[in-house]
Each structure stands twice: as C-alpha cells, then as structure tokens.
N, C-alpha and C positions, 0 to 999 in steps of 0.2 A: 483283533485287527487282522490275524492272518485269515482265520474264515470270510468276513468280508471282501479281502483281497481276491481268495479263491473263488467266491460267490460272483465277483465283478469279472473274473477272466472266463467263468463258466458262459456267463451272459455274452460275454464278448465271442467267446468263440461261439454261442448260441447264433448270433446275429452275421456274423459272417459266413455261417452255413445257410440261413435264407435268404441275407442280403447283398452277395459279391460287390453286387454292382453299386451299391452304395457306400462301403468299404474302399474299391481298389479305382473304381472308374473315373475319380477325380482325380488319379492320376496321369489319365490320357487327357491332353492337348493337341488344342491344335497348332501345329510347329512352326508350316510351311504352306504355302500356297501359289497357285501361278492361275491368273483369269484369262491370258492373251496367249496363246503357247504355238508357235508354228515351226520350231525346230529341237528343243530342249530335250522332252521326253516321250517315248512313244509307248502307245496302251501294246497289247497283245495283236491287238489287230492291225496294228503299224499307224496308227491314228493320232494324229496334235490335238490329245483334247484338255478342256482345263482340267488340273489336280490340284487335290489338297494332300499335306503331309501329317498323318496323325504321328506323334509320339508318346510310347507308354515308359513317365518317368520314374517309375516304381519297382520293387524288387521281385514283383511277383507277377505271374501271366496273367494275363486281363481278356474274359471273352468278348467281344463287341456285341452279341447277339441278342436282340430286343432295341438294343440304341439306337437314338434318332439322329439323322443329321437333317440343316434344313441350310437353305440360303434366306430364308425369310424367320425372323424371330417371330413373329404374328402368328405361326403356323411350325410351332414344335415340331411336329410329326410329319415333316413332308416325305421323308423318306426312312424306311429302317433298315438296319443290316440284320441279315439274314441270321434264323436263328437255326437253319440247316446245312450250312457250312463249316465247320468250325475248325477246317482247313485253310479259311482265309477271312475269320473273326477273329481267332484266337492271335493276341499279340504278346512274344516275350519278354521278360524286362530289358529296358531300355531299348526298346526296336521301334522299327519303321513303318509303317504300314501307308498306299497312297491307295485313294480314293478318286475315281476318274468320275468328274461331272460331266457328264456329255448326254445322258435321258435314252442312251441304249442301255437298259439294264438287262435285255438279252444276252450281251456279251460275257460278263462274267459275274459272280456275286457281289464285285466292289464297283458295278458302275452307278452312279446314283441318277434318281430322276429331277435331274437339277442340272443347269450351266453356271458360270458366275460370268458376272457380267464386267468387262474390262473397265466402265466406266463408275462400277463403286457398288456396294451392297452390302449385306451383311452374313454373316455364316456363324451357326449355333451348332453344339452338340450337346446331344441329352441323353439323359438317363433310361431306362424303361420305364420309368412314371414320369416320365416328362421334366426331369429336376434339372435345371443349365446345369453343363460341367464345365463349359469354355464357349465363350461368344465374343465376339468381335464387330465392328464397322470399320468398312475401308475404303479408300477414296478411289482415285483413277488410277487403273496398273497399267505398264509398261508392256509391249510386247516381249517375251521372252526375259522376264525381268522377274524374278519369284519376290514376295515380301514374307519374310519369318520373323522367327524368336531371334534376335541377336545372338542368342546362344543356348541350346536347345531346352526350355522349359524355362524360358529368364521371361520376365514381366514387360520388355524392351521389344520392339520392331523395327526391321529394318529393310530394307531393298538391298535384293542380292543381282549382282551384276552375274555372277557365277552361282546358279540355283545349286540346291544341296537336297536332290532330291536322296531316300534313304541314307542317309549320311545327317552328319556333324554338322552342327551352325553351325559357322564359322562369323566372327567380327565381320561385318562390311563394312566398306566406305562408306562416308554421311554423302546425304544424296543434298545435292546441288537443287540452291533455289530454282522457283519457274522464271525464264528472262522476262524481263518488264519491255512493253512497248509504245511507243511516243502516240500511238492513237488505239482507241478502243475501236469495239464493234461500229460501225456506223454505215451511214446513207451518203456520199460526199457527192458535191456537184464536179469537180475536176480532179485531176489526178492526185495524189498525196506519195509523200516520199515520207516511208517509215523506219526506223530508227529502233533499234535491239542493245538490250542492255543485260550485262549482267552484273549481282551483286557481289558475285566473288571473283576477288581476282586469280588469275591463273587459270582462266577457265576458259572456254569458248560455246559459240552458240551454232547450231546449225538448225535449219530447216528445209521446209519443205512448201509449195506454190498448189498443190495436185490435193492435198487433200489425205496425201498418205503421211504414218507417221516416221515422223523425224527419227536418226539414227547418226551415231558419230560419222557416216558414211554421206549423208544427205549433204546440202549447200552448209560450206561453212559463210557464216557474216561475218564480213568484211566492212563492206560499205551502206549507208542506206538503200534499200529496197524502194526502186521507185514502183507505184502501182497504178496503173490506168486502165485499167480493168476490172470487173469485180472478180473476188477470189476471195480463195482461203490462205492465211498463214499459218503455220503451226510451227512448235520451235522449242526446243529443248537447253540445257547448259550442261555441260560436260566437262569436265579435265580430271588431271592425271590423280589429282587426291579425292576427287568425288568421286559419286555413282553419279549417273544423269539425272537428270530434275525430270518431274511430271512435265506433262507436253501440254503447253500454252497455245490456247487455240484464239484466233480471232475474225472475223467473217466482215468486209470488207465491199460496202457494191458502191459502183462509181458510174456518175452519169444516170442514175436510175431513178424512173418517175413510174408511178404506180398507182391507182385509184383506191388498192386493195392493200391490206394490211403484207407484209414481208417475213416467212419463214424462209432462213438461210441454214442452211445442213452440212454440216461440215463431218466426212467420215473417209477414212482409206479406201480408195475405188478397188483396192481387191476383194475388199469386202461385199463390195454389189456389183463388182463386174466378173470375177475369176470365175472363169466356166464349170468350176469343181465346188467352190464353196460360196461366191456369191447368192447376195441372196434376192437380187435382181434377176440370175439367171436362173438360178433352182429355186421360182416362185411356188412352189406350192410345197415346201422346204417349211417347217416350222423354227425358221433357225432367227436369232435375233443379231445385233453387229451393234454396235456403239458408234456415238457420234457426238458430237457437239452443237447447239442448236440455238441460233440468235431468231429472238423476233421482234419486229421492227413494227410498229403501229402507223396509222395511216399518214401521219403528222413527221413521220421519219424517226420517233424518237424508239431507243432501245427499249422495248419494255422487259425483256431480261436474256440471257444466254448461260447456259448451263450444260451440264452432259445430259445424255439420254440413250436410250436405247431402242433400236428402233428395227422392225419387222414390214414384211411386205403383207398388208391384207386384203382380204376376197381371196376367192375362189376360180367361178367365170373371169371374171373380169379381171384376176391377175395374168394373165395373156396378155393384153393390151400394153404395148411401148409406154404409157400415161398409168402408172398403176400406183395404187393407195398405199401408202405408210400408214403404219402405225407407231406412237411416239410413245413412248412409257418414261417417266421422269427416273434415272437414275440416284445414288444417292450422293445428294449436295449441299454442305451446309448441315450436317448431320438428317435432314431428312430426303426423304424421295418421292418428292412434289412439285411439280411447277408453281411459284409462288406468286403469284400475277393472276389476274381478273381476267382470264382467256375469253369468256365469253361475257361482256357486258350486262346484258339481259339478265343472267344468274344473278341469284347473291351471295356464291360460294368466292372465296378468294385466291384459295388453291385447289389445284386438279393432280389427279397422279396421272395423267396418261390423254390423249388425245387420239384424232387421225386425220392426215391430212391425205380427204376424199377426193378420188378423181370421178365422182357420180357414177361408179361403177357402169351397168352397159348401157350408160345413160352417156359414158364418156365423149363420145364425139356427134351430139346430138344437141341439147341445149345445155348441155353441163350442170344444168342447176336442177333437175329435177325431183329429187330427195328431196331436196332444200325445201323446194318450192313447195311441194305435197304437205313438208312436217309445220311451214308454217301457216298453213293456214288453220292448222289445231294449236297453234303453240302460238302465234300472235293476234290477239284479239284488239289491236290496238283501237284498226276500225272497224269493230260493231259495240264497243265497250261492255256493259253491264248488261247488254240484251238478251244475251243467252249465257246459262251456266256454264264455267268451262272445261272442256272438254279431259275426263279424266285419266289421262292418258303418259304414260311414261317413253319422253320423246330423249330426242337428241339436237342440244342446242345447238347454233352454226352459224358460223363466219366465213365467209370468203377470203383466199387468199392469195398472192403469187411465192411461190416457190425455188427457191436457187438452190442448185447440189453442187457443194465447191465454188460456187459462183456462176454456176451454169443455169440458164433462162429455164424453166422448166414448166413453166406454164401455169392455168390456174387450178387449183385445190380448192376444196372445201374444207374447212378445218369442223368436224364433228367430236363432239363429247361421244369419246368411246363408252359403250355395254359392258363394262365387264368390273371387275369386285370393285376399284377403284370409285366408281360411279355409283356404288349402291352405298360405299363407306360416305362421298360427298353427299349424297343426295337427303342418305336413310340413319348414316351416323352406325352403320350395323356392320358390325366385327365378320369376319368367315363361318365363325362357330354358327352365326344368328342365324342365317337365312338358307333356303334352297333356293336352287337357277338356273335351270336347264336349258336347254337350245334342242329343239327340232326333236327328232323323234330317241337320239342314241348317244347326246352328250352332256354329262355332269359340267357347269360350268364353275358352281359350289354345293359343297353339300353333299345330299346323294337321293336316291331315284323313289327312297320307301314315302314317304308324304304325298308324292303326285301319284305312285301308285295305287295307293291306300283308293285316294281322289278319285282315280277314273273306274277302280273297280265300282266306288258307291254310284259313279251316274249310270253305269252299266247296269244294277241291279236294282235300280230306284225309279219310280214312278214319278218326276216332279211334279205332276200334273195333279199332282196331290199337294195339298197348303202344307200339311206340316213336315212334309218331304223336302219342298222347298224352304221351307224356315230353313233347315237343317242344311242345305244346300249355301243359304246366304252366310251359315258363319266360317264355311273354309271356302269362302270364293266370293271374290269383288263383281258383285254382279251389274252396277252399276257403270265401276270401271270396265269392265268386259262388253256390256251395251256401246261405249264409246269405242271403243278398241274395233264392235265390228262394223259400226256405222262409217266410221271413217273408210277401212279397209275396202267398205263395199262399193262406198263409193269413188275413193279414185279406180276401184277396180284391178286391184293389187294379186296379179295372175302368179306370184311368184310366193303365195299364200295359200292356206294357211301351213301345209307341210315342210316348208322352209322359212326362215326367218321366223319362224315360231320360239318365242323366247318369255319364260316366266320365271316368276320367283314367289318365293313365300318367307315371311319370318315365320321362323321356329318359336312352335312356341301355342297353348291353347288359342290367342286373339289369330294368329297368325292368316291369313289369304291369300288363295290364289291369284295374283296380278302379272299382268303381259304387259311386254314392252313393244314399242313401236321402233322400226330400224328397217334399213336398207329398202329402199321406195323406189326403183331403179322403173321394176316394170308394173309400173301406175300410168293414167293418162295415154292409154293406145296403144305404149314402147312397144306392148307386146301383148295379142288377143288370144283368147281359146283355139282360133281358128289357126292359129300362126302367125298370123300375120306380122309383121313388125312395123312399128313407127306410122301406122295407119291414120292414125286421130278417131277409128270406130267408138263409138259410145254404147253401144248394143252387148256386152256382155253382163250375163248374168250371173252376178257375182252373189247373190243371196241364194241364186238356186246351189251353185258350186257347195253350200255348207249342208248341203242336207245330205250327200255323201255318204250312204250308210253301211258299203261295202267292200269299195275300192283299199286297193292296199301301193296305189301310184301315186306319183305328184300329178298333179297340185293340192290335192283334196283327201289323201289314205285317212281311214274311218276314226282313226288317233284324234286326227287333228281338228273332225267337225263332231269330236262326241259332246265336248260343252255347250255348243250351241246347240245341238239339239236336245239335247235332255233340256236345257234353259226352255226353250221353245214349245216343251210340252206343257209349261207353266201360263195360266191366263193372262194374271196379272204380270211375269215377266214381260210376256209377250204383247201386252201392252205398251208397258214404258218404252221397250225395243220400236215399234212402231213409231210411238209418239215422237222420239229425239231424233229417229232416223226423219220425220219431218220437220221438224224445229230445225235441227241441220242443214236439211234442204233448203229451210226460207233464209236462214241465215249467214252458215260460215259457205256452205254452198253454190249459195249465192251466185247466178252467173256473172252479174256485174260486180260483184264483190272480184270473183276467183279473175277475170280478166283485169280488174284496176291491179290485181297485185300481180299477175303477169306481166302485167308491162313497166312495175316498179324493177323486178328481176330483170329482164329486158331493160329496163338505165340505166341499171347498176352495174350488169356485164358487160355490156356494149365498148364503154371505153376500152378493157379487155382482150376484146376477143381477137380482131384483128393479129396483134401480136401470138396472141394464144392458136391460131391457126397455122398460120404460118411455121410454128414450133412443129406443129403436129401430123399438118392436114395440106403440105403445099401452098398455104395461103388459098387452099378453097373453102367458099362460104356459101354453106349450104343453111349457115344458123338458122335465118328468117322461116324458112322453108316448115322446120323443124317447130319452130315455136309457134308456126302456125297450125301446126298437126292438136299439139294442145287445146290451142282457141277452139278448135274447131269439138274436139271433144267434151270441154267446157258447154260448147252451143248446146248440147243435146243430152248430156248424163241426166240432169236432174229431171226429166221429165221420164225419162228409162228406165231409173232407178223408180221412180213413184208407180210407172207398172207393173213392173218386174213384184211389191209390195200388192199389191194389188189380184195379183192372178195367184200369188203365194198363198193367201190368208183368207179365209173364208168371212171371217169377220167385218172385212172390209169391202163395201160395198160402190166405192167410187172415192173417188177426190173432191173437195170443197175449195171454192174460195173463202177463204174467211176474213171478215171484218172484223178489226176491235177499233173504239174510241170510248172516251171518259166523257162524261157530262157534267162538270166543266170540261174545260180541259185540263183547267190544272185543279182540277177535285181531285185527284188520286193518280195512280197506275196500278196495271192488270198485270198478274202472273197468270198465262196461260202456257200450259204442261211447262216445261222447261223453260220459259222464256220471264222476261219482266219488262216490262211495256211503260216505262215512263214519260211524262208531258212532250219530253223531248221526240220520245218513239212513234206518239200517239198523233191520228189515226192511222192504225196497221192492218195490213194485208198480207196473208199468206194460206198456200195450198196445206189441204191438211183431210187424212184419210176419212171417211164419212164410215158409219158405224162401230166407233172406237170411243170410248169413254175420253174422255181429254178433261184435266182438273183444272179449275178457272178458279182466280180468287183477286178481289177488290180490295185494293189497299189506299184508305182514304191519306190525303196529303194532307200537314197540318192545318189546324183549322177546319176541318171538315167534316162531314160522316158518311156512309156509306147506306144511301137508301132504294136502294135493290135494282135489279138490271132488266133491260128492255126486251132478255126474254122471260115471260111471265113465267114458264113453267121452271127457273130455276131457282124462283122465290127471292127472298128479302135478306138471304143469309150472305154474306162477304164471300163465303166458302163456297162450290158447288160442280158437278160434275155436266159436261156436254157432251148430247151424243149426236153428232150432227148427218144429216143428208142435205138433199139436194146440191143443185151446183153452186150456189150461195147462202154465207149464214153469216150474220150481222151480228153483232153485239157489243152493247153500248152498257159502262158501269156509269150509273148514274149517286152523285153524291150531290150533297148541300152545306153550304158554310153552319157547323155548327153555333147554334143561339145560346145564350148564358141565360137563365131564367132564377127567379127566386121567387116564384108563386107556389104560396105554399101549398094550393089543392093538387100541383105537383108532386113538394116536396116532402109531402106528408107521407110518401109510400115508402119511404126508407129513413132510416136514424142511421146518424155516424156522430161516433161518439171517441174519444172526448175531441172537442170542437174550441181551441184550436189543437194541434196534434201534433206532437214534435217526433214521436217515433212509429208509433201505428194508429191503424184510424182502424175501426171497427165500426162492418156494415152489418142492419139487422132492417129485414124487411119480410112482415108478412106476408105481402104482395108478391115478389119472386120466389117465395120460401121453392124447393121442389120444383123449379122451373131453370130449362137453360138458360144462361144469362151472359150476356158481353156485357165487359166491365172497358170505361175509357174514364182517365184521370188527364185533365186539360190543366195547362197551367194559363198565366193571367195572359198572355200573347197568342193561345189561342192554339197551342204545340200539344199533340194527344206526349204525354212522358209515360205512359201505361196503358197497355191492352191487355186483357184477358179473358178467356172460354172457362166460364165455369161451367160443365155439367151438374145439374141437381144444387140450385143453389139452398146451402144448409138452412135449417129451421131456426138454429140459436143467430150466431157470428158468424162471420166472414172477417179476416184482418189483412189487410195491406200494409206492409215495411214501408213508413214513407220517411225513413231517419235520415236518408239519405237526398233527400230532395232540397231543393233551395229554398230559404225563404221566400215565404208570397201567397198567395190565394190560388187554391184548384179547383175545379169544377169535377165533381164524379158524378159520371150518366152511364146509367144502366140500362139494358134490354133484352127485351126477351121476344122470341119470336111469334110469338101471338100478339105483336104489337104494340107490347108494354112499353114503358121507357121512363125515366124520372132523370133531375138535373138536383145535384146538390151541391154546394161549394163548403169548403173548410179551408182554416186558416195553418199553414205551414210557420211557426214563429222562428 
C-alpha cells in the first residue's frame, strides 16, 4: 500500500510541474465587478473605466499568464493575459488583482480588449486550453453600484452600495424590488396620470423625466406623475434596509400619430450629449452606452421593450445632426436577442442587433435611397417567377419614426445590420465557421489567410483556361458574384467597389467566396465620377471602372477589381455576366417597373415628411425636386448601361429586340437565359446583346409536347442554344396537345413489361437501342408525372420506379431525334 501511495504522490507532483494551471487556477474567481463606473475607482491614467475583481482563494501564488478572459462565452479567447509580465500576472494567496475593461490595452498589461455593458452580458475566465474556471450572466448594473461574491469566493451575489474594490466582501444589503407602474409602454391618445408603487415597505421611490438614471438624489414620488407629453420614466426603490433596485424604465408618447412603425430610446443624455464621453458628440468614437428600447408597430401595439446597447454608425455621414444608431440586443431573459419579427418579410424570429438608418449621405435628399436600390433585388413581388432571383446577400428594411427620451427625431430606416449576428441568423454559423472581411484592412471575423490564399490564385491564374476556371468555381460563388456586379453596375454605386466591399466564407473544403450588399447611399446620381452631386446623370461607366488594373485609389485600387477580372477572362463566365446583366435590364430594371416602385416609396413617406423637415431642414421641401433627380436617372440608365456592354466586349456585336411566344399559348413556357416565360408572361419582348450564345428551352404544359420551334436552325430538341443578330429576332415554341394511341404498328417498337406494374416498369426497344431518347410518362388527365434525357438508350432494359405513382393508366412516349417516337400505356394497380 505504501509504494502505491508513494507512486500516486510522485504522479501528482508529476502533473503539477507541467500543469500549474490546471492544479491551482480553479482557484481564481471572479469576485467583483462594476459595468457603469464614473466616480468609484480610477485606472493609472485617472480614467472611470469598467473593472472586474479577480480573487485568488488558494494557499499558493497563481500565474495568470496564457489565461483567457472574455465578456462573450461563444468566444473563450477574446483576450489573454500576458504571459511577459509576471509582475502583474502573478497573484498571492488570497489577493486581489483588477482588471480594467476599456480596449486600451496600450495602457498597461491588465487592460483588456473588452467593455461590459451596463445593461447585462456575460463574463468567462479560462484556462490556457480554453477550460471555464468561473463564468457568469448578469442583468442591468447600476451606475457606481459593483455586484460581487456576497462574501469573497461564496457561491451568492449581491449588489454592493459600497464597491470593495481590492478588499473584503463584505455582506450587503438585499436590493430593493423594481417599483411597479399603473401603465406600461404605450401610444395614448390624452394625457395619463401615472401612479408608482413599491413592494416594500419602508422604502421610497425616486425618479427621473430626462432620461438620466435615477439616484436617491433624483425626484422623490410623492404623488401621481401627470404626463402630457411623451417622455421617459425611469425610477428606482430605495430605503434605509435595502440597496436600490434595478432601474425601471418605461417609454410613454402621447398625442402621437404615425404612418411608420415607433422606436422609442430611452438612455442618459450624458451619455450622447457630454462633450467628453458622449457618443453623439465623439461620433467617430468606437464607444457603445446602453439604453432601453420600446417598439411600437404601426397599429400602436407594443411589440416588445427591452435593454440594448447602442453605438453611433457610419463614417461620413456620422457629421450630420440626423445620424444612424446602431442597436445590439443586450442580455434579457437569459439571452441577447430581440425576440420579435422585426422584419416581416424574414422568416427569422429573433435578431441580435439592428440599425436604425438615417440613409446615410442620402440623409437629407429623399431619405429612402438604400432602401429603395436593395428593393428592387430583394422584392420580386411584382415580376413574380420571371426571372431567377437575384443572388445576393442584402439588408432587410422597415421604415421608422424615432423618439430619444420622448423627443421627435424624425424618420429612420431600421436595417438588418452586417455583422456576426446576421451571419448566425441568416447561416446558422458559430465565429469559429466562417471568414468576413470589410474593405481592404479589416477582419470583421476570422482572419485574412483564406482571401489571401484566394487573390494570390487569381493573380497567378489564367482563368481563360476551362480547368483553371473549374478550379476557380469551387472557392468562389461565381454566380452570386455575377449578381452582386450587375446590380452595382447598374444603379451605378460610385462608392464601390473599394469601400463597402464586404465578404465572407465558411470555413471549411465546400466553403466560398460571397459578398454582401450594404450601404447604397451613392447610387442613382447622389454622386458621379465627375463630382458631381445629386445630378440625376445616368452616363457613368460603371463596367469600365472594374477593369482597374493599376490604381492603388478609391473607388476602384487593383484589390478590389482583381475578381472581376480574372472572372472576365473566362468565355463562358463572360457569357452568363452578359446574359443576366440583360435579363436584368428587361426585368428588375425595368424603367416602368423602377418608377411604379418609386412612387410606392414616394406614398409611403410622403405622409412623413412634412414633420420630418421641419425637424431637420426648417420646414424646407426640397423632397420633390430630389426624387425627381432619380426619375430622371431611371429615364436613361438602361440604355447606357447596354452601351457601355457593347463597346466593352468584342463578342458582342449590337442589341436585339427579341420576341418570344408559345404556340398555343397555353402549350407550354420558354426558359430563356435566366428567365421563365409562362402563358401568363407570354408574348415577350426584350433587348438582348446579338452575338452571344443565350440558352432557350421549351417546357411543354400538361397535356402537351413540344414539337420544335419556328427557328428552323435550332431544330426539334426542347433544349437549344441562340446566337442572334440583327435588329429583330422572333421566336415562337411551338407544341401540340398530346394524342393517346394504341395502334399497335406503333406500339410494336418498344415492350414494357410487366404490364400492369405496381413497382417498376421495364422498357426494352430495338428500335432506340443506342439512340438519344426523351422519355414522358402521361397519366390518364393528360399531366406529363415524368420527363427524362436518356443518352445512348441501353440495348437490354431501361427501368422506371413507378412505386410511387397513383393508381390508374399512363401513357409512356418516347423520342428520338431522328424523328422516332412510339406511345404505350400500362396499368399502375
């Protein structure tokens, strides 16, 4: 027994000389913490930033070095402590050590690249292999109000009136319920007199009108609160045996009529107005401030109110008095989501994060012009099934009106923000899965080696080679990247491709290159090559801007036009590129399409705007003006754009009208390039470049067949390629009601066997042996339930599954393109 013994202690002290950290480091906790701090404790540099208190409850010193801390569980490793310090790693037994979140890690070894967020989040420490040692989720903190161990390394939490920073838990007072109030968030048509309650007695309540938070110093209540105005309430409980209670927020508008959905903002104006830490005033400040956020649907009802956290976004356009939030859901209800159908259209239920858009330098011009550009890729309501849709990673969008504290703020666009939240809703895909970059110099996840890898291969590659390009189509969406640039080209998106350039990839062998679509500010005129601004010009060429083969400037540095050209030195890319940039043109395009939906947006804000001027602009209305610069851009692009194609491509030798119709008309519909032309569509007309392959294909309607089209030389096949000239080209699919026949000098050219057939049928025909063959299986109403392309039909069998078919009689007729054809029928029991 005693060897044994000796053998286990040897082991042990074995393992504690390679494994410290796995040994002593579950001794370190986290103690103490403060997310709101503007007078408690100051870093080195005389600064109120958040801290955390670790404590090490152990008998033996503890290095920190390799350790991770994080504010996000999803993401161990956001930050680590230094493992070249060990003048401010190293902790004694039972010591203190604070950790200053503020994202200057300049300043000393223990600042971390992390803030917490007053309105709730989560905070993890780990091991060097990633193992939790202590993690936590917490709700809303208090300014100047730390929450710890009730007693240093006790399993308990509590709210310390008096923080203990490097120091002793100490017992706190239990904190005082939130006071309860006689109405919620709402919309009211007259005044309301509101009514504060608390459940403990001995206690009092105080608040605050402004939007700041409550403090035993703030109004105490006395009496009901009358309200005839909108506003915020916020309001605390306090007395001599408690600590204060979290701060009850409710958002309150009165008298208030709207066309547009209602985000109400409820946050301390020191926080967006103090010339030092505001982040209204120090807009290009990466700094975030917490808040409270009711939103109200068009109908007036609540659809939910929760905390959040919220930043000012853009760049340019953060200058502008009207400037974009960004809304990030705090943690509420154990998660941190907004839990509501924000955007209709979606079929997502919850969103982490939003932004409510001032149309960026679109801001005081028609306000909607993002909007108005993303839907015309993003709502196909009216051209339905006609064209494929467009494959593009957009940003959905609602209109909104806005109140800060209860103050008129005018209209917003509310956008599904770009960033990790959006890829987890959209794609279901963790941090670890994917890469995401932005513009030429920023990781948004992930890191920079997979796009590197990428551009070196277009750099050194010939795509103009077929199996160059294979190789090109499996780390890049070449299709989606075709819509990605047709679109761009044509609203003429001058603020492209070296800005706003944003992609992603999952990780991973399947994984591809794909770009997103965002920020459309200067599309439609805002802004030309020439300078111009808010013009309505349609004359810019935006296809030539990508061939860029040198420049190292915006709009165009050689980064951002390397894909499209390498893509472009491909035939067949360069094909499809063509084709859909004219499919687009005839359809989503469309001038009468893009003006009916100009003047939908134009209905929609109109009610709007007046008030929304007035806010911003004096009450001057320059809108019309503006919207008419649009129309007027609308008149002219698509014919620009089809030249602009034209003087580009050698290949292409003019423009075509082209004709489709069916013969009947309700014989079938035509799929030409991208498009699908049904009874409803048919007869169609649209421009389309002459010398370019375009693929056509006849899809007989039930009942029918497809007996060859009225240009001779594309032959008798359903399938077929055009290569069109002149200034007009016709083309008619002509079909006939299929006939049911049982003559047997027909049916003698094929066997099917066994007859009737409950699970397969087996075809065997000298006649086609070695010959292409279309296969159609009709049932007794005359419905083709089965098409098929055999190449080289076999010499023995041929088998069709028909297990699955309903009872009843089929008709199977075969063809071959030398003009064969035979009808048989067999019985389904």
């Amino acid at each position: 027994m005693s060897r044994l013994t000796n053998f286990n202690r040897l082991i042990l002290c074995f393992l504690v000389i390679l494994s410290p950290y796995s040994i002593f480091s579950q001794a370190i906790v986290i103690n103490e913490f403060m997310a709101s701090n503007s007078s408690i404790l100051q870093d080195e540099m005389g600064e109120y930033d958040d801290w955390i208190e670790l404590f090490n409850a152990s008998d033996t010193s503890i290095n920190l070095a390799g350790m991770f801390l994080t504010d996000d569980l999803s993401n161990p490793t956001l930050w680590q402590f230094p493992t070249d310090h060990p003048d401010s790693t190293i902790m004694a037994p039972h010591s203190y050590k604070i950790l200053w979140l503020d994202k200057q890690t300049d300043q000393s070894p223990l600042h971390v690249n992390a803030k917490l967020k007053a309105s709730g989040e989560q905070l993890g420490l780990f091991s060097v292999d990633t193992l939790a040692l202590d993690t936590l989720s917490f709700g809303q903190q208090t300014t100047d109000i730390s929450y710890g161990r009730t007693t240093d390394n006790s399993p308990d939490w509590s709210f310390f009136t008096t923080p203990t920073p490097y120091a002793t838990n100490m017992v706190s007072l239990p904190q005082a319920d939130k006071p309860l109030f006689s109405h919620n968030n709402g919309i009211f048509s007259n005044p309301i007199s509101l009514s504060l309650y608390s459940s403990k007695p001995g206690t009092n309540i105080y608040y605050t009108t402004d939007g700041s938070l409550p403090t035993i110093s703030s109004n105490l209540y006395q009496t009901p609160i009358s309200i005839d105005s909108s506003m915020s309430i916020r309001a605390i409980v306090a007395g001599t045996n408690y600590s204060p209670s979290p701060v009850e927020t409710k958002m309150y508008l009165i008298n208030t009529y709207h066309s547009f959905p209602i985000v109400f903002l409820t946050f301390d104006p020191f926080d967006f107005y103090d010339p030092a830490t505001g982040i209204y005033v120090n807009y290009l400040e990466n700094w975030e401030r917490p808040a409270n956020l009711a939103f109200f649907e068009m109908d007036g009802s609540l659809a939910f109110s929760q905390p959040a956290q919220v930043e000012i976004q853009g760049t340019g356009s953060a200058e502008f008095p009207h400037k974009s939030i960004a809304i990030k859901a705090a943690t509420y209800n154990g998660e941190k989501q907004f839990d509501y159908p924000i955007f209709p259209q979606l079929p997502y239920e919850k969103y982490g994060s939003f932004t409510l858009r001032n149309s960026g330098q679109d801001w005081d011009k028609t306000i909607f012009r993002d909007a108005f550009a993303t839907s015309l890729v993003a709502d196909l309501s009216d051209v339905g099934t006609i064209i494929d849709q467009p494959r593009l990673y957009l940003q959905s969008y609602r209109p909104t009106i806005a109140y800060f504290n209860g103050e008129y703020r005018g209209i917003y666009n509310i956008r599904e923000r770009l960033d990790k939240r959006y890829i987890k809703t959209h794609f279901n895909l963790s941090k670890s899965e994917y890469d995401y970059l932005k513009d030429v110099d920023e990781v948004k996840n992930g890191t920079w080696d997979s796009w590197y890898e990428y551009m070196d291969f277009l750099l050194a590659t010939d795509m103009s080679i077929p199996s160059n390009y294979d190789s090109l189509t499996k780390v890049m969406d070449v299709d989606d990247y075709i819509d990605y640039l047709t679109f761009n080209i044509y609203i003429n998106n001058t603020d492209w491709p070296a800005n706003n350039n944003r992609r992603w990839k999952e990780k991973g062998p399947d994984g591809k290159w794909r770009w997103m679509v965002f920020d459309l500010d200067y599309t439609f005129s805002l802004y030309n090559e020439d300078g111009s601004w808010n013009s309505g010009d349609y004359h810019d060429n935006a296809l030539l801007r990508l061939y860029n083969d040198t420049g190292w400037d915006w709009p165009n540095p050689e980064w951002s036009t390397r894909p499209f050209r390498a893509c472009a030195k491909n035939a067949l890319w360069r094909t499809k590129f063509i084709n859909r940039m004219a499919d687009q043109l005839n359809v989503l395009f469309n001038a009468n399409r893009l003006n009916n939906r100009l003047n939908e947006f134009v209905d929609r804000y109109r009610p709007e705007m007046h008030q929304h001027q007035c806010k911003w602009f004096q009450c001057f209305d320059g809108w019309d003006n503006d919207i008419a610069k649009v129309a007027h851009f609308i008149s002219g692009r698509s014919g620009v754009v089809r030249e602009h194609f034209v003087q580009q491509y050698a290949e292409i030798t003019d423009t075509t009208i082209v004709s489709l119709s069916a013969n009947p008309i309700d014989g079938g519909s035509i799929e030409f390039s991208t498009l699908t032309l049904s009874e409803a569509n048919l007869p169609w007309q649209g421009i389309y470049f002459a010398g370019v392959d375009i693929p056509v294909k006849a899809i007989p309607a039930s009942g029918y067949e497809f007996v060859g089209w009225s240009d001779n030389t594309l032959g008798n096949q359903p399938q077929a390629t055009v290569n069109i000239s002149g200034s007009t080209y016709s083309l008619t699919a002509n079909f006939q009601p299929i006939v049911q026949t049982n003559d047997p000098a027909i049916n003698n050219k094929i066997s099917l066997s066994p007859n009737p057939a409950s699970n397969h049928i087996f075809i065997q025909s000298d006649e086609f042996a070695g010959k292409d063959v279309t296969i159609h299986l009709i049932d007794a109403l005359g419905r083709i339930v089965l098409f098929k392309e055999i190449t080289r039909f076999p010499k023995d069998t041929y088998s069709i599954n028909v297990s699955s078919f309903p009872k009843g009689t089929y008709t199977l007729k075969m063809q071959s393109p030398d003009g064969h054809e035979t009808n048989q029928s067999f019985v389904k029991p």
